[in-house]
N, C-alpha and C positions, 0 to 999 in steps of 0.2 A: 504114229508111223503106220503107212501099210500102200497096199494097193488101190486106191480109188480109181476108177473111171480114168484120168489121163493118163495116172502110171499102169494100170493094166494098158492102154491102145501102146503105150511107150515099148512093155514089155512087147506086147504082141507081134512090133513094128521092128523091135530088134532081132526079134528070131528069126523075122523072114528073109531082116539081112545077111542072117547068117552065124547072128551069136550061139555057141551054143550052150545051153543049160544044163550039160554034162554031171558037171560038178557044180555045185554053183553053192555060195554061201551070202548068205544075209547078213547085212548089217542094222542089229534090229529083231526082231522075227516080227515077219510082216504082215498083219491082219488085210481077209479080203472087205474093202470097204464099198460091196456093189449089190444089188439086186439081183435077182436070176433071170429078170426079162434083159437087162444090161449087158450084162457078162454073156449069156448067148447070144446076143444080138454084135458083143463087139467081137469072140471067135468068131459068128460067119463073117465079118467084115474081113477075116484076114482068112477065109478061105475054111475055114473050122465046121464042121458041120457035127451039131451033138443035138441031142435031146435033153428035156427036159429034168428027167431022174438026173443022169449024169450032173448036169449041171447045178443040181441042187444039191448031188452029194460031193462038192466041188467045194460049195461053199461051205456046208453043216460041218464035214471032216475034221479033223485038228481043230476043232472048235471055234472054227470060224478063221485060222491061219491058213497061211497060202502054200504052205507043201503042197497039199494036194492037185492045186492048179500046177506049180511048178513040173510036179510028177507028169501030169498028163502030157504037156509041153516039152516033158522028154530028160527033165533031172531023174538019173538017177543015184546021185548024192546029195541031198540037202544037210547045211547046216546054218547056225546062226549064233549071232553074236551081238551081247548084251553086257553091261556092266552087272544085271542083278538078275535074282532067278524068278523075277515077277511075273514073266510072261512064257517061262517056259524055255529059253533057249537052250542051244545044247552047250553053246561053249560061252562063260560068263568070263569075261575079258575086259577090262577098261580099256577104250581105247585111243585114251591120252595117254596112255603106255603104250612103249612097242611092241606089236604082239610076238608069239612063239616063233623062233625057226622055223618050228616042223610047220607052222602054217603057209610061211614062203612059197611063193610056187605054186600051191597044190588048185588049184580053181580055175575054172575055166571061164565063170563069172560070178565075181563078183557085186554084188547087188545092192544100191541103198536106196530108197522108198522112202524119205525123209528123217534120215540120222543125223547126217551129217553137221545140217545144220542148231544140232543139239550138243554137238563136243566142244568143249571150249577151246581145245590144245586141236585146233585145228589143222596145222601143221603134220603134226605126228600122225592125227585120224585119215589124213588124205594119203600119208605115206604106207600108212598100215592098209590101208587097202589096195593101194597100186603092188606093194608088196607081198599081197597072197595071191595077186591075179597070174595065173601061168606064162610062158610064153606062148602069143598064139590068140590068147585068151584073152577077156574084154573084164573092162570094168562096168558098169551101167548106173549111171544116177541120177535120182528124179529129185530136185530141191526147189528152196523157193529163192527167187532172186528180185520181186517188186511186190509191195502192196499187203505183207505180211510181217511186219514187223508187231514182236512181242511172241511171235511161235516160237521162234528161238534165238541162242545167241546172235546169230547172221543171217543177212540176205547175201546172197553170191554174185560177185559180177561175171560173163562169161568170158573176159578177158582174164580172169584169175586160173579158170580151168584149161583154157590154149595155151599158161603157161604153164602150171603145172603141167598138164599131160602132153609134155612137148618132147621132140627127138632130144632133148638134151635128157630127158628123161627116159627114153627105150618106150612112149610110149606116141600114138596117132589119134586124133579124134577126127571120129567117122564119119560120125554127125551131133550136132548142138542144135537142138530146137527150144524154141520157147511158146508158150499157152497161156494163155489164163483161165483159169478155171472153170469159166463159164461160159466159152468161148468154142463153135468148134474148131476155129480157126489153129494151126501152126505154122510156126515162121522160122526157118532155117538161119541161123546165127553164123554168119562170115566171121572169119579170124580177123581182128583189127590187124594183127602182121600183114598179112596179105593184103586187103585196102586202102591201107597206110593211113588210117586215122579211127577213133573211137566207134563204136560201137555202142550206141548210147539206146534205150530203152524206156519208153513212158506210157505204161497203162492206168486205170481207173478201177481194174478187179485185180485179187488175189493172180499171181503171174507163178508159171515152175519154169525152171530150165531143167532140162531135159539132155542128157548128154550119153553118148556111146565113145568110148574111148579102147582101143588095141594096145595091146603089149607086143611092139614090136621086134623090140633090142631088153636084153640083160645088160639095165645103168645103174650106174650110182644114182639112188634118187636125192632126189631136192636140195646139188650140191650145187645146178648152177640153173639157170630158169631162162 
């Protein structure tokens, strides 16, 4: 799990829409998985102008973890969550269980960088995240949905997250993009509701989907789809 090259442009692409990384907690804690000619070169792409220390002590920091990037980009709360204390996180949570009360609410984003498709109680992990996400405040996740089978339990389809994160759920997506890995192409993902037929998808590389999602309404979640 971490930040590679697509999901850093992903991140980088959400904050200029306006997410913001306030508070933001991880699902995961998220290793930076990039070079330092990479990572400056995709800041200036999004208007970032740093130097080269900077950017190297971006990456070396938390030993190679993405606080540090997050911090620059304007988190000043980070945290993260993890079934085990292998990697360091700060809050060790299974999250086939539902997590704590006091977590409800409190995030402005939440964040996953390829967890998701690591939980098997998939149901509950998608709830437990819509559930810490504030009002106001965005969920953001980068997973894989073609051409990776064997990473983890699942591949995603994008009609699975237009209904979870639907007004029946208090929640909007902003935007759904899809990439392949090797590709610099991105392609904006239409809601099959709105076109009135599938949304069908066929590559030959490694593919993520890519999603931003708002917390618009306080619902019950995932009582009706």
């Amino acid at each position: 799990m971490g930040l590679d090259d697509k999901a850093t442009q992903f991140l980088l692409a959400a904050r200029q829409l306006g997410v913001s990384l306030e508070r933001t907690v991880m699902i995961g804690r998220q290793r930076l998985h990039l070079t330092e000619s990479i990572l400056r070169r995709r800041l200036a792409d999004f208007g970032i102008t740093t130097d080269a220390i900077t950017v190297r002590r971006l990456l070396v920091e938390s030993a190679g973890y993405s606080e540090p990037l997050l911090k620059f980009l304007g988190a000043e709360q980070i945290r993260s969550i993890d079934t085990s204390e292998y990697e360091g996180a700060s809050l060790i949570l299974d999250l086939n269980q539902s997590v704590l009360p006091t977590l409800k609410g409190m995030f402005t984003t939440v964040l996953d960088a390829g967890t998701l498709e690591h939980i098997f109680n998939f149901p509950i992990a998608i709830r437990n995240c819509m559930e810490m996400v504030q009002l106001g405040g965005h969920l953001l996740s980068v997973t894989v949905t073609n051409n990776m089978t064997g990473h983890g339990f699942y591949q995603f389809s994008p009609e699975l997250f237009y209904r979870v994160l639907s007004e029946h759920n208090g929640f909007s997506v902003t935007r759904m993009l899809v990439t392949e890995t090797s590709s610099t192409d991105w392609y904006e993902v239409s809601d099959p509701a709105s076109v009135g037929n599938r949304v069908q998808l066929r590559t030959f590389r490694p593919t993520y989907l890519c999603v931003i999602a708002k917390r618009v309404a306080l619902k019950p979640l995932l009582e009706s789809m």
